[in-house]
MOPAC internal coordinates of N, CA, C and O (Angstrom, degrees):
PM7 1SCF
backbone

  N    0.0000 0     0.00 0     0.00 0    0    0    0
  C    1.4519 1     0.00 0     0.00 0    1    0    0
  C    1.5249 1   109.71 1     0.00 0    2    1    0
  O    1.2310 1   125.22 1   -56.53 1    3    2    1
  N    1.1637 1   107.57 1   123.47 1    3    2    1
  C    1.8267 1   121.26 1   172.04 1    5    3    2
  C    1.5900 1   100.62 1   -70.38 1    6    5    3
  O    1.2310 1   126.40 1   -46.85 1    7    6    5
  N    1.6105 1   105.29 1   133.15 1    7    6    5
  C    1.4798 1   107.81 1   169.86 1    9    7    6
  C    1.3608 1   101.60 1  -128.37 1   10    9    7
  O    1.2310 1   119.79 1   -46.70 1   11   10    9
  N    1.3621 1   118.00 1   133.30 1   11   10    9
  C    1.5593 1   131.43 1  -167.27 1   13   11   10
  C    1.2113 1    99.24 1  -117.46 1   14   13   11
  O    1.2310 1   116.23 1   -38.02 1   15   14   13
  N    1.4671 1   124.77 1   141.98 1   15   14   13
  C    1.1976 1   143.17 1   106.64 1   17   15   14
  C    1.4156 1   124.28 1    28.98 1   18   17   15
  O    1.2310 1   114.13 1  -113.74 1   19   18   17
  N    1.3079 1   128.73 1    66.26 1   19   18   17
  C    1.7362 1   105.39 1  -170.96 1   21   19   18
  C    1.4761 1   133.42 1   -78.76 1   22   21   19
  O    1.2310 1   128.50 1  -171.67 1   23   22   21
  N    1.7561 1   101.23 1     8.33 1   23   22   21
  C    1.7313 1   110.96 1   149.34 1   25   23   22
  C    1.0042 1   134.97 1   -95.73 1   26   25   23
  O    1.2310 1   118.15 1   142.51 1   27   26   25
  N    1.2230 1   121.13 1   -37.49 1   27   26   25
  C    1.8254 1   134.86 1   172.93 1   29   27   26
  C    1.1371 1    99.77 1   -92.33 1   30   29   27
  O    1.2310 1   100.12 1   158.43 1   31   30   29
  N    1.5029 1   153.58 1   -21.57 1   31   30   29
  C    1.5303 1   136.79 1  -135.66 1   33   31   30
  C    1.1332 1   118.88 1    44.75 1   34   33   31
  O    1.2310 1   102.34 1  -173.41 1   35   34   33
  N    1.6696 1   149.93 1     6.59 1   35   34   33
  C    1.1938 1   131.21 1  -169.59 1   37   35   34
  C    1.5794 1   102.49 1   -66.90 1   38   37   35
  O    1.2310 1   119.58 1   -20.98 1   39   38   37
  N    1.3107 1   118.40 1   159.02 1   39   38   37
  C    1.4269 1   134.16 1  -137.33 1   41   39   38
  C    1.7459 1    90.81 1  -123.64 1   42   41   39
  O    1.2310 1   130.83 1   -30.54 1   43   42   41
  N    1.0543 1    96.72 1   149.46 1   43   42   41
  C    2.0399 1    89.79 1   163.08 1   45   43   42
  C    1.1107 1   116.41 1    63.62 1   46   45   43
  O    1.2310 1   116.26 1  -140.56 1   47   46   45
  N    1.7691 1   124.71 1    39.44 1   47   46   45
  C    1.6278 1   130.65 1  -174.38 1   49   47   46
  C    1.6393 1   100.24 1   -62.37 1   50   49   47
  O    1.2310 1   118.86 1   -22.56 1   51   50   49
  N    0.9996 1   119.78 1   157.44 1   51   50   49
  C    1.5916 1   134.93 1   168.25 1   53   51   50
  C    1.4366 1   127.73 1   -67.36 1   54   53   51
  O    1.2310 1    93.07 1     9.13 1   55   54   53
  N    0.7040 1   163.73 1  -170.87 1   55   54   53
  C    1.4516 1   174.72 1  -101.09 1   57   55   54
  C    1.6796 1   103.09 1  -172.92 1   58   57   55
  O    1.2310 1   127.44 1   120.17 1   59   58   57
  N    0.9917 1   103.29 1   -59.83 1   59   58   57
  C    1.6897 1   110.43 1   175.32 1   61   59   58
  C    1.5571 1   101.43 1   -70.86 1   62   61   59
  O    1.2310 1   108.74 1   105.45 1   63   62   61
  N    0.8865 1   138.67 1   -74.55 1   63   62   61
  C    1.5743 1   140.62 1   170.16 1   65   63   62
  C    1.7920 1   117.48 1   -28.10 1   66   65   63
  O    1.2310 1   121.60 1  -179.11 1   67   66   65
  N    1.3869 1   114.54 1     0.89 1   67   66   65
  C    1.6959 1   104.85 1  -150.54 1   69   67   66
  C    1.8376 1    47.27 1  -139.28 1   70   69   67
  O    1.2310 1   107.24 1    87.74 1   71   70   69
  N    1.2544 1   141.39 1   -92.26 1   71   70   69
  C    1.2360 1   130.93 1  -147.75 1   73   71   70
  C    1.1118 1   130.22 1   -63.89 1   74   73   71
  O    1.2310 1   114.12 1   171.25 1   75   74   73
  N    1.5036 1   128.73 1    -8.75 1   75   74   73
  C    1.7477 1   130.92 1   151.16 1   77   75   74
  C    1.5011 1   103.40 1   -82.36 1   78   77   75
  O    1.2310 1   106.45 1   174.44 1   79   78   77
  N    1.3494 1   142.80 1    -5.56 1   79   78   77
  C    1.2553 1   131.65 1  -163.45 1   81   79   78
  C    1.8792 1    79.57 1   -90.60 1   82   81   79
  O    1.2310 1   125.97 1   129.32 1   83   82   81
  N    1.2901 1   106.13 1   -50.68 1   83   82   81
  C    1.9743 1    86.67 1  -170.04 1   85   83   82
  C    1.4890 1   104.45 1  -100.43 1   86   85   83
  O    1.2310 1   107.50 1  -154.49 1   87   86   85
  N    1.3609 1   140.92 1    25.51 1   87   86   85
  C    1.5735 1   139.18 1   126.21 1   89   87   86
  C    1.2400 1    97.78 1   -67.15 1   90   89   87
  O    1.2310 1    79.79 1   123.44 1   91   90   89
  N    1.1912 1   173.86 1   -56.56 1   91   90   89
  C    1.4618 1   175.20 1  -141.55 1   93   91   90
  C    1.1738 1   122.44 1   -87.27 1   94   93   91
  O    1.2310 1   128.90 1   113.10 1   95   94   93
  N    1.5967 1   100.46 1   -66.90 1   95   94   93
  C    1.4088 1   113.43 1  -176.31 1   97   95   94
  C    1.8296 1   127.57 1  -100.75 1   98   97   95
  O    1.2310 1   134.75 1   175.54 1   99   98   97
  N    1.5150 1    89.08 1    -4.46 1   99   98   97
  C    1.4683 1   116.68 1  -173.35 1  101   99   98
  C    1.8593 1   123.33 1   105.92 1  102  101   99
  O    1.2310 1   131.01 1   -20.55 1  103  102  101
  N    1.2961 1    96.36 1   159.45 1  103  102  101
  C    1.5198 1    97.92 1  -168.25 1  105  103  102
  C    1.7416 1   104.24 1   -73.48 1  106  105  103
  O    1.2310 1   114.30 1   143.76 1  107  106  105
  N    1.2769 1   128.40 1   -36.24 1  107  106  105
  C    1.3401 1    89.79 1  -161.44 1  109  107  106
  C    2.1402 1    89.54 1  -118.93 1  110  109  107
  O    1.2310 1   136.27 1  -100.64 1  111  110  109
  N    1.6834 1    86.10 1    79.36 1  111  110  109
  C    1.9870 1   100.77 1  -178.53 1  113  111  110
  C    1.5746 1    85.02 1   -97.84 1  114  113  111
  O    1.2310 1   117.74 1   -28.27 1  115  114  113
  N    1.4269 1   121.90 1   151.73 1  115  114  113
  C    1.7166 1   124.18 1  -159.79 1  117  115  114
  C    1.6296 1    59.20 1  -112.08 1  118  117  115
  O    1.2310 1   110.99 1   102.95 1  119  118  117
  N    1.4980 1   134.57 1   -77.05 1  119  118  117
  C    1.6781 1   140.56 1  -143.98 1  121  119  118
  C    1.6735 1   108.07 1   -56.19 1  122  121  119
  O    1.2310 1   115.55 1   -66.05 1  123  122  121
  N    0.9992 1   126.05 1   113.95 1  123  122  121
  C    1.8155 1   124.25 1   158.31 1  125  123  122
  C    0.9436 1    99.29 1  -110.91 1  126  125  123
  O    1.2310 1   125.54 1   -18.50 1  127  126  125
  N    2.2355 1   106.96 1   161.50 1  127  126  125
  C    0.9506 1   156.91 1  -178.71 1  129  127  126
  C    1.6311 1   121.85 1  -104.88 1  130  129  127
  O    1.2310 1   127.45 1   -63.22 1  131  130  129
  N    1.2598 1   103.28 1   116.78 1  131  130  129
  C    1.6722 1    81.48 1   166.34 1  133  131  130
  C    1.6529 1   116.64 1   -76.56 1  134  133  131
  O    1.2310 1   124.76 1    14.81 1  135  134  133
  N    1.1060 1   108.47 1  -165.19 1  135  134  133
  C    1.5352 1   100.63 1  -174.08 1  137  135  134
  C    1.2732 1   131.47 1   -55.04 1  138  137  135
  O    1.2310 1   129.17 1   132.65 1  139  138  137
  N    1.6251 1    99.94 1   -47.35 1  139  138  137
  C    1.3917 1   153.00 1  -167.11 1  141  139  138
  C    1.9579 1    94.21 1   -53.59 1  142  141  139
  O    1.2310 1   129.09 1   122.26 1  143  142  141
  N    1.3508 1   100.09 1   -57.74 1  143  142  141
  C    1.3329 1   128.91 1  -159.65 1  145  143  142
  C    1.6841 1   105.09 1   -62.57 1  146  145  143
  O    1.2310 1   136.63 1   116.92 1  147  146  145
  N    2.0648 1    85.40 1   -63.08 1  147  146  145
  C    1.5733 1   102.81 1   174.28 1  149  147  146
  C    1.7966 1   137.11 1   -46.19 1  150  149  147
  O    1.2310 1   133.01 1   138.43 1  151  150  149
  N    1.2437 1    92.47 1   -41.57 1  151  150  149
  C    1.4079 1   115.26 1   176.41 1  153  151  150
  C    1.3955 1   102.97 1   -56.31 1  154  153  151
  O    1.2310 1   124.95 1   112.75 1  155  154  153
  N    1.4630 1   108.11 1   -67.25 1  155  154  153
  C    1.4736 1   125.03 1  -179.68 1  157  155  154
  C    2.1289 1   115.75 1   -31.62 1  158  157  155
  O    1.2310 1   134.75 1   130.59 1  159  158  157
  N    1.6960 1    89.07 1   -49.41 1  159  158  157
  C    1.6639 1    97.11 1   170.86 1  161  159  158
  C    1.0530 1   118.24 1   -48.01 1  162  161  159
  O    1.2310 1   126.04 1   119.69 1  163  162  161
  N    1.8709 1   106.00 1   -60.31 1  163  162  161
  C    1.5998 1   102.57 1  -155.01 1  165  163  162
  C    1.0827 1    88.48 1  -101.14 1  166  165  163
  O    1.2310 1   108.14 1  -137.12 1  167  166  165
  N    1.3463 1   139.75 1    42.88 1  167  166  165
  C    1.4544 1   118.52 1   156.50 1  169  167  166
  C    1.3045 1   118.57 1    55.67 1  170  169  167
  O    1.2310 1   125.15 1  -107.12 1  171  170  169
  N    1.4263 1   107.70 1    72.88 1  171  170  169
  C    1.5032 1   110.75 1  -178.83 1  173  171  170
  C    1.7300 1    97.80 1  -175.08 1  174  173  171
  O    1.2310 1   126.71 1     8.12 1  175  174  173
  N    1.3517 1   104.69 1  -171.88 1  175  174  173
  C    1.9083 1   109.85 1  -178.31 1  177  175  174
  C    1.4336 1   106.45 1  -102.76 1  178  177  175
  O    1.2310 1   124.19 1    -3.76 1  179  178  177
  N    1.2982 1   109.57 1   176.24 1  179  178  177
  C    1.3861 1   103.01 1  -166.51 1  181  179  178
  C    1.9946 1    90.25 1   -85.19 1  182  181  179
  O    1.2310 1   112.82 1   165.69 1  183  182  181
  N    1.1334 1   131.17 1   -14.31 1  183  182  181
  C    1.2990 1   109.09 1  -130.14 1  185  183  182
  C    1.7708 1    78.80 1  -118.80 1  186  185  183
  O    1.2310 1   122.90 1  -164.99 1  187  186  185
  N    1.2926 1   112.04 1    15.01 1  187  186  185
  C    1.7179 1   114.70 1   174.22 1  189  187  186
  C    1.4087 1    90.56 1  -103.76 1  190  189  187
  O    1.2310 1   119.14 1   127.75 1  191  190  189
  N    1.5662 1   119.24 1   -52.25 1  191  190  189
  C    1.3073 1   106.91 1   157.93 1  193  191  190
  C    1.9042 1   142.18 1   -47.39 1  194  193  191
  O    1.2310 1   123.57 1   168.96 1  195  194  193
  N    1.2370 1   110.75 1   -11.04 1  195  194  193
  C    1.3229 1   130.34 1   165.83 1  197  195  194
  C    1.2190 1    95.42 1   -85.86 1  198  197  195
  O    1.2310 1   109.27 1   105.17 1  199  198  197
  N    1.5401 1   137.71 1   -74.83 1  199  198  197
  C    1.5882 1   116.57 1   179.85 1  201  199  198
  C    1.0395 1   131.04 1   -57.60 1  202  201  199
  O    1.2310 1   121.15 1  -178.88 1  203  202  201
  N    1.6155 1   115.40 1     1.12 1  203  202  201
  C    1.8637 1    95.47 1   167.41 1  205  203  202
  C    1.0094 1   102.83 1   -88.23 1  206  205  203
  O    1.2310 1   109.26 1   140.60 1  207  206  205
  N    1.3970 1   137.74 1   -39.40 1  207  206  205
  C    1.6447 1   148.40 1   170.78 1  209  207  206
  C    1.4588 1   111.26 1   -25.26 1  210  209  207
  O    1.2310 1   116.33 1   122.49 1  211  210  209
  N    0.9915 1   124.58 1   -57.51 1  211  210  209
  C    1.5407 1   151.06 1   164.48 1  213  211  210
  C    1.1251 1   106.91 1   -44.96 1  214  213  211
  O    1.2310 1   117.08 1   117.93 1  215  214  213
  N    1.7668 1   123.17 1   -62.07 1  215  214  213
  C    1.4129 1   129.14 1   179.17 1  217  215  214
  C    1.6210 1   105.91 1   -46.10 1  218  217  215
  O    1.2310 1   129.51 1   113.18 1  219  218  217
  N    2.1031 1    99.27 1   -66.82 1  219  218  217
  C    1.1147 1    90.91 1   176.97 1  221  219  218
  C    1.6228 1   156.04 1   -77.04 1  222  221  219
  O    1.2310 1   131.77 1  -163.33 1  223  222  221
  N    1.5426 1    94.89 1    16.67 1  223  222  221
  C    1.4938 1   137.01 1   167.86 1  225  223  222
  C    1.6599 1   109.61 1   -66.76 1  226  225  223
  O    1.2310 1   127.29 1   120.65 1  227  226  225
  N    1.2544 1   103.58 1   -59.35 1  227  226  225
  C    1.4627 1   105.18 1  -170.96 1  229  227  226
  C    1.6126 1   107.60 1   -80.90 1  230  229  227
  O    1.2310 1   124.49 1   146.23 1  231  230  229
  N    1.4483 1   108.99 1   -33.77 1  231  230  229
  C    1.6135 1   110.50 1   178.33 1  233  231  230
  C    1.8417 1   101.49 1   -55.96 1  234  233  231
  O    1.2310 1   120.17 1   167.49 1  235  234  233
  N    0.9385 1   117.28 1   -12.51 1  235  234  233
  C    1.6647 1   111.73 1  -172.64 1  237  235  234
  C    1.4071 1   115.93 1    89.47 1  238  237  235
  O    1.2310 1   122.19 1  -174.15 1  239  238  237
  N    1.4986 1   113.42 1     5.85 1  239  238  237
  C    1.5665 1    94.21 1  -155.25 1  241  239  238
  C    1.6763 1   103.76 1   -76.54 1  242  241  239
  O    1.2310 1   120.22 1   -13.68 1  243  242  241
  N    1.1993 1   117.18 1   166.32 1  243  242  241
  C    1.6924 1   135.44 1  -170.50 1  245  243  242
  C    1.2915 1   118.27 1   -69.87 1  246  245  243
  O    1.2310 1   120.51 1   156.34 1  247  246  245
  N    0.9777 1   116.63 1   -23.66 1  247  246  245
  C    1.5161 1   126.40 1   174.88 1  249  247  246
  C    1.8731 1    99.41 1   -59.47 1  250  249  247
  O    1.2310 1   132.13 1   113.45 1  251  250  249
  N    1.0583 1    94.18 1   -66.55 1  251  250  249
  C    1.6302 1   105.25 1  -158.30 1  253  251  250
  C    1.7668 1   116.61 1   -76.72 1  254  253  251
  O    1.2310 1   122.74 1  -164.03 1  255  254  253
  N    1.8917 1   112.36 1    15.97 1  255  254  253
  C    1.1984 1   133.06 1   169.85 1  257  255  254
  C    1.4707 1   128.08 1   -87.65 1  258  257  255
  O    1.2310 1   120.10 1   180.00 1  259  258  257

């Protein structure tokens, strides 16, 4: 199953991108963001959004496994 983007349509989101969209926005959000997109929402850069990913990479959490 293709999961898109529900602002741009980009097609083929990532694993990390589908898993900070519901650490962020919550676990059971049907709509993702690519990064690009995400950042844009919450008002922020993409690449603060890359360090929480990271954060929440090393914290272990399940999403990002």
């Amino acid at each position: 199953m293709q999961t898109k983007c529900v602002s741009c349509l980009k097609l083929d989101l990532q694993k990390d991108e589908i898993a900070i969209c519901k650490k962020l926005l919550g676990r059971n959000v049907k709509n993702f963001y690519c990064l690009d997109c995400l950042a844009a929402y919450l008002n922020t850069t993409v690449e603060d959004i890359r360090e929480k990913i990271e954060e929440f990479k090393a914290d272990g959490c399940e999403l990002f496994k």
